[in-house]
N, C-alpha and C positions, 0 to 999 in steps of 0.2 A: 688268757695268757697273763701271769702275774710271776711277780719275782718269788723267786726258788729258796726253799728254808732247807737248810742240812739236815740230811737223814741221818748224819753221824758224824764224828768228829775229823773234817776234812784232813789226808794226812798233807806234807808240802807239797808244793806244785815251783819248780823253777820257776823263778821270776824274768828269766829269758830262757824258752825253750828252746832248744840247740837247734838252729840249721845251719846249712852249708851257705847257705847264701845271705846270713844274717837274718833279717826278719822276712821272709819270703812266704807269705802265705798257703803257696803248694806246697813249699818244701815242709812247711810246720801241723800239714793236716795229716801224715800217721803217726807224727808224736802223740798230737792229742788223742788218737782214737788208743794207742798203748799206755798213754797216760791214762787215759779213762780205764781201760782193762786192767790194769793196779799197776803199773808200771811207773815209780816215781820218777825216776833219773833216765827219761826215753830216748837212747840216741839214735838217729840217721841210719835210716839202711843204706843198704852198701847201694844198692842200683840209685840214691839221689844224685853220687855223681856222673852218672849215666850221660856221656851228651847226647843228645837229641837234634833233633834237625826243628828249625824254627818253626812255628804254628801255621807262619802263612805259605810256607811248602806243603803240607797235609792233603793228600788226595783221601775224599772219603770212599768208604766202601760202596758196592756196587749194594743199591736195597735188596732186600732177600724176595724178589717178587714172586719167584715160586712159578707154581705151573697151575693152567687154567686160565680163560678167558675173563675180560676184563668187563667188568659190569660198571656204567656209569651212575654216579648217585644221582636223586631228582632235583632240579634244578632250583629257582626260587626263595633259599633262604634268608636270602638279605632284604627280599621285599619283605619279609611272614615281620624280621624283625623289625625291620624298618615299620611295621603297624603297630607296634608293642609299643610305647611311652617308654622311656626310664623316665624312675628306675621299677616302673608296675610289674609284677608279676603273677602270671595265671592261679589261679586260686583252685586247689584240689588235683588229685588225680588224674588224668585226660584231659586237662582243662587245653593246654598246649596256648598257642602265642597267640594272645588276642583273640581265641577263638574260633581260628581263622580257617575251620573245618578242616584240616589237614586228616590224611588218612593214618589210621594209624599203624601201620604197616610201613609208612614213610617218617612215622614223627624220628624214629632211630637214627636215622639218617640226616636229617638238620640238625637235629644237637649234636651229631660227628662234626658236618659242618661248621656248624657255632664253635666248636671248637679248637677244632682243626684246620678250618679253610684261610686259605690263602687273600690275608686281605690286600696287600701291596706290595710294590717294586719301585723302589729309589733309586735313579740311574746313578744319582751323586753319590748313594753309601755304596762302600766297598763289599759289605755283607748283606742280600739279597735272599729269599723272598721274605717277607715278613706277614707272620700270623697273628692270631689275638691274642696268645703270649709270648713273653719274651725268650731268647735261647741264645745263649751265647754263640757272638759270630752266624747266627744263624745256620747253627750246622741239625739242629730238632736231633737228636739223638734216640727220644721216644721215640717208638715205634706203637699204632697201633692195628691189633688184630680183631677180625670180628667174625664171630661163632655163629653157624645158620645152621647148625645141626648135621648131619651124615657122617659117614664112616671120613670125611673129609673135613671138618666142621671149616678151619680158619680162613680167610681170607687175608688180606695185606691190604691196609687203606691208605690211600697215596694222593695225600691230599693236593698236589701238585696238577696230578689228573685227574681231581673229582672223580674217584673209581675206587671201586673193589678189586684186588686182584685175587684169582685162585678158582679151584674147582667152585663148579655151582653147588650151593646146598637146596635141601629142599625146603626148606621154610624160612622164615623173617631172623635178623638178626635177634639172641638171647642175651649175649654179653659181649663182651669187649675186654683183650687181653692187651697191657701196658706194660712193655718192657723197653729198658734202654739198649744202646749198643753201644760199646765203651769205645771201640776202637772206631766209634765214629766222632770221636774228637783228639784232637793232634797228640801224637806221643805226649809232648815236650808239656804236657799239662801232668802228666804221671799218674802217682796215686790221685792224686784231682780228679781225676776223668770218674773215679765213682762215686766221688759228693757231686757234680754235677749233674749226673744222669739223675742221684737221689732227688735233688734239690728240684730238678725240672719234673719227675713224675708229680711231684707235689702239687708245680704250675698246673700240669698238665688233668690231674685230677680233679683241679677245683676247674677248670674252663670245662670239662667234661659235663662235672656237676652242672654248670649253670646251665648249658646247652638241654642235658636233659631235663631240668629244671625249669626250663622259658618253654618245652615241649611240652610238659605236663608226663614226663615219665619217670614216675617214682623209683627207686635203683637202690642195690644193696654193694656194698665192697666186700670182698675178701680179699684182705693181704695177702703174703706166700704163705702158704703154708705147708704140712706134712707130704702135701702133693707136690709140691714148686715141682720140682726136678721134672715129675711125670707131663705135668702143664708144658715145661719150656720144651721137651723133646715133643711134645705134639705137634709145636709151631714149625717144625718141619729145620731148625736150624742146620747147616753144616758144620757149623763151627760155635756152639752151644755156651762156648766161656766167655764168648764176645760180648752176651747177651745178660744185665741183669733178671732174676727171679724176677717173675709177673705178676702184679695185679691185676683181680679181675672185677670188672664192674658187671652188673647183671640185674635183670629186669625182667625176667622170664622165670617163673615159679619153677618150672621146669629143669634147668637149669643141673646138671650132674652136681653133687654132693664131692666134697674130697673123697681120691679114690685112696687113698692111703699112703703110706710112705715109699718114695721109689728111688730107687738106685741113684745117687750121683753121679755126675759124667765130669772127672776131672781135667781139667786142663792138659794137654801134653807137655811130658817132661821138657820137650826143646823150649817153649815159652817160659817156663824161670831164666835161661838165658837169653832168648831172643828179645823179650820184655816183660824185666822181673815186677814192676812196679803194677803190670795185667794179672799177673800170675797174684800179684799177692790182693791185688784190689777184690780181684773176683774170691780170693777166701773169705774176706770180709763177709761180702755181700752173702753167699752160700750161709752164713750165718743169723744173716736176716732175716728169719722165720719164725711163725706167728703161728696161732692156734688153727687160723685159716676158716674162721667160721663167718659167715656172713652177719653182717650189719650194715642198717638202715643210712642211706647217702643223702645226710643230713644237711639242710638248707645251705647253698654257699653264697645266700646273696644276704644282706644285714637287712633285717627287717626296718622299715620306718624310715627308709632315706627320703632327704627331701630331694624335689623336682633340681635338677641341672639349668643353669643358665646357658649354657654350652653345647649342649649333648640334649636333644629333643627325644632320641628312642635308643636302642639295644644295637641296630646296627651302628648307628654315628657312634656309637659308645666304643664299639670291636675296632671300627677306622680310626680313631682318634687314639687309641691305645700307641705309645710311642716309646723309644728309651733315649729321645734328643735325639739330634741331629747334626750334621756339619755337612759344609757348602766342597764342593771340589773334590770329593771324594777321600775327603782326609777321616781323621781317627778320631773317636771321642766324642765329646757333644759338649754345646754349647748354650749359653742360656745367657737371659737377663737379670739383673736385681728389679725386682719390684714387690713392692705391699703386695701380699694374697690376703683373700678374707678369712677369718677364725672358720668360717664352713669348710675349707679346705682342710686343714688340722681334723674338725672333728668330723670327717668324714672319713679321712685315712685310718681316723683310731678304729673306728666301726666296722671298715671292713679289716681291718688287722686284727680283731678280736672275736671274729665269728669258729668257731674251732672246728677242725676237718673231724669228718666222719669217726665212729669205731674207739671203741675203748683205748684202743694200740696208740694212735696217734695222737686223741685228746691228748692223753696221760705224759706223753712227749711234748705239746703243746702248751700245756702247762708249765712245762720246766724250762720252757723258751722265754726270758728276758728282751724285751721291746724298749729301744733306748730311742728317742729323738733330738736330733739339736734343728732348732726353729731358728730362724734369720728372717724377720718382717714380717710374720704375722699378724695379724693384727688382732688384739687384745691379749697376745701373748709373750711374755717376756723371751728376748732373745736368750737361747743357752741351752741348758741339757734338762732333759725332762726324760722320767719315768712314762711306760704305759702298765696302768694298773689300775682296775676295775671299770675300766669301757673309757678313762677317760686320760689325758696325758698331764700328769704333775710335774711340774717343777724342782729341779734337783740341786741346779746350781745357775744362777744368771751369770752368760758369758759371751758376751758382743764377738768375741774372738774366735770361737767354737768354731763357725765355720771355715774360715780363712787358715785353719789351724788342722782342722780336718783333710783339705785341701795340699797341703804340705806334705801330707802323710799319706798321701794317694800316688798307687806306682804308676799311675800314665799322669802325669803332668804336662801342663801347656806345654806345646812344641811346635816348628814348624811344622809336623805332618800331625801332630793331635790337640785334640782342644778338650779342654778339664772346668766343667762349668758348679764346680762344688762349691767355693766362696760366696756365688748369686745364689746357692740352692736356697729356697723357703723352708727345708727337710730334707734331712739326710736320714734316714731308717737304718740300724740296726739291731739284728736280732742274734743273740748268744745264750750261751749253753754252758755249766759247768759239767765238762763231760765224766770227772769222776762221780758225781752225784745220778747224773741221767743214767752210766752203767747200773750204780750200786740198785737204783727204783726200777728200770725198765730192762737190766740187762745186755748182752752186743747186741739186741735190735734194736734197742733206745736208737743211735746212733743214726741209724736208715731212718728210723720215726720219728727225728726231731729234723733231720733235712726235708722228709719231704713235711712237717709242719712247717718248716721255712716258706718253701715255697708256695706251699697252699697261703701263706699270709700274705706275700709278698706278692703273688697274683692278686688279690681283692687290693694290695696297694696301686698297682699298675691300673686297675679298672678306675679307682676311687679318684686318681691323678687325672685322668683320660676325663672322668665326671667335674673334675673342677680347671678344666684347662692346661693341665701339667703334663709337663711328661715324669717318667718313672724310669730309672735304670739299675736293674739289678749287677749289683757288684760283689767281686770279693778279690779286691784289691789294695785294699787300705794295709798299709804295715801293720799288724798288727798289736804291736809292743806298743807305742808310740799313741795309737789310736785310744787302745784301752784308758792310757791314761787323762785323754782329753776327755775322753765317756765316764771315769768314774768306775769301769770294771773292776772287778776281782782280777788279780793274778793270775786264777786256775779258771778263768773264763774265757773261751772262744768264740770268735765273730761265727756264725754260721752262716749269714747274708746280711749283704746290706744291698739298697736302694738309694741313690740319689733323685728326690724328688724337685726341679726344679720348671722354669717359667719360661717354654721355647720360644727361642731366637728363628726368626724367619731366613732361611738359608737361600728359598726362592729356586728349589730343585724340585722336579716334577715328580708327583706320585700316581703311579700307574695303579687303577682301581684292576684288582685281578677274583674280586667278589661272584660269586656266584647269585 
């Protein structure tokens, strides 16, 4: 991940791009995406002033569970990891977790686990359950499916009930299909609702990775590709536009090849009026498509990390994964000022620089800008620092950075929320000039560089969890305002950030709900 050189002579980029609600982050994510598509002067579609009903009214959809009986997955994955050291990892093909003779006809299934299972329940937070990556409000919008072969292949895995749902197949899982479902987060997020889903397939990709990665099952990606359409009608959808295009992970040489290109299934005309901002998201994404060829699912843990003071193995590492906390069931999260060690920094860089799988995404990940402002490090100047060549530079010394960052954050201290950005040790941002990332990668750059986001910002989350921290991914910062604290370009967009800081003990119970 290194800073981005002009492919061509940038043309302008408004120095405040237009929203309706001044610098509103939702509101400013499909200018950028029409700015990037060559749109210099990008205004407001009509459906921004659309009102909505508030986020915390949103009833989610009913899951697509389908038909067929429900198969439990095998039990025991938290012991297999709990035997594994962090941050060791099995060495070779088959090797799996420690050794620990697991069959393999079962290994598939604990790296689901690993990274999908349900690790806890906070009676004090308002948004419940919580897994080993993060998801805003915890609504998981991923979805995933898993392929056993037959004229039925998919199942529906509901990590809730440690189960398969669906027809039985006749043989072991070969892949696994990753799709979001947009309307499984509140209207009142809009066009957002599909950099989100982007952003979390990313999460969602690299926990997948590491699970089948601590199992010893080597796996290949393909993006959407020429098939998407054909894939997502397989999954049995009733309402197909809900759903983004699918990645498939795969591990079974076997495995169908793209069958070719297939018909689209357009959204109905009534949803440009019902909800324009679904109708136009899901064009986007329809455009997200890739050559669809498989590639090698490349290491997502950083090689060479040293031992944890904190975190003795792979499970306490999954438990420990947090985004802050608050006591009484209020909003936001909370933290302490205190010195962290410089191990903390250069472990975040390590796992922020490992790149996702596949040409597609590298080449996106590359064009991702990594910014940190540090507060108490130790051996490192307070201020703004570059990430550039594995390691984090100094840009500008500024004792203020954080307390200023803070300011320009839209959930501020409140009686109902607490904003613990001015204690953070690290604040993570990651940005994109999105007319450059079109001009190099095209409208898929777009999808390729959110879910590089999140592929980074997951190893940040883990790397936090390894040195005592918590990790909160955001995208809330004003953005006009931010920029300029960070030293960005004008035609440069946040595409995540993380508040990394030093949990406050709130003394609310976490219910172990581990398998």
């Amino acid at each position: 991940m290194t800073p981005t050189t002009p492919l061509r002579t940038r043309r302008p980029c408004p120095v405040d791009l237009p929203g309706p609600e001044g610098d509103n982050p939702i509101a400013r994510e499909p200018l950028w995406y029409a700015y990037g598509a060559g749109d210099d002067r990008p205004e407001p579609p009509p459906w921004t002033w659309t009102p909505q009903a508030p986020p915390d009214t949103h009833v989610a959809p009913a899951p697509p569970t389908g038909a067929g009986a429900r198969t439990v997955l095998p039990l025991g994955t938290t012991g297999l990891l709990s035997a594994l050291p962090y941050p060791d990892v099995p060495a070779g093909a088959g090797a799996g977790v420690a050794g620990a003779g697991v069959a393999d006809c079962e290994r598939w299934a604990h790296a689901l686990t690993t990274a999908f299972g349900p690790q806890r329940r906070e009676p004090e937070n308002p948004y419940n359950d919580h897994r080993p990556y993060a998801s805003a409000r915890c609504l998981f919008p991923v979805d995933a499916f898993v392929d056993g072969g037959g004229p039925r292949p998919w199942r529906l895995l509901q990590p809730d009930l440690h189960a398969l749902t669906g027809a039985a197949t006749p043989g072991p899982a070969r892949r696994i299909a990753l799709t979001g479902r947009y309307t499984a987060i509140p209207a009142a997020y809009q066009w957002f609702r599909g950099s989100l889903v982007a952003i979390e397939l990313g999460m969602v990709l690299r926990a997948l990775g590491i699970g089948l990665e601590l199992f010893g099952l080597p796996a290949r990606l393909r993006l959407p590709g020429p098939d998407a359409h054909r894939l997502l009608a397989e999954l049995g959808f009733e309402r197909p536009w809900e759903w983004s295009l699918p990645l498939t992970v795969e591990w079974d040489a076997a495995t169908p090849a793209a069958a070719g290109r297939a018909d689209v299934v357009p959204p109905p005309a009534a949803l440009a009026a019902s909800d324009p901002a679904l109708d136009d998201l899901v064009r986007v994404n329809r455009a997200q498509v890739y050559d669809g060829l498989p590639h090698p699912l490349t290491s997502a843990i950083p090689a060479g990390l040293p031992r944890s003071a904190v975190v003795p193995d792979w499970a306490e590492l999954l438990w420990r994964r947090h985004s802050g906390r608050m006591p009484r069931a209020l909003h936001g999260m909370t933290g302490r000022r205190r010195r962290v060690p410089s191990e903390a920094l250069e472990s975040a860089v390590r796992w922020l620089s490992v790149p996702p799988p596949g040409p597609d995404l590298a080449a996106a990940f590359e064009s991702v800008r990594v910014t940190v402002v540090t507060q108490g490090v130790t051996g490192t100047a307070d201020g703004v620092h570059r990430v550039d060549g594995g390691a984090a530079r100094l840009v500008r010394a500024d004792a203020s950075a954080a307390g200023r960052l803070e300011e320009r954050y839209g959930y501020g201290v409140s009686p109902v929320n607490g904003c613990g950005i001015r204690n953070a040790p690290m604040s993570v941002f990651l940005s994109v000039r999105p007319r450059e990332l079109f001009d190099r990668l095209g409208p898929a750059g777009w999808g390729a560089a959110q879910h590089a986001a999140g592929w980074a910002v997951h190893g940040l989350c883990l790397s936090a969890a390894a040195s005592g921290l918590f990790a909160r991914p955001v995208r809330a910062f004003k953005e006009i305002p931010t920029q300029r604290v960070l030293g960005l370009e004008e035609d440069e967009t946040i595409v995540l950030s993380a508040v990394v800081g030093v949990p406050k003990e709130t003394g609310g119970a976490l219910l172990d709900l581990r398998r």
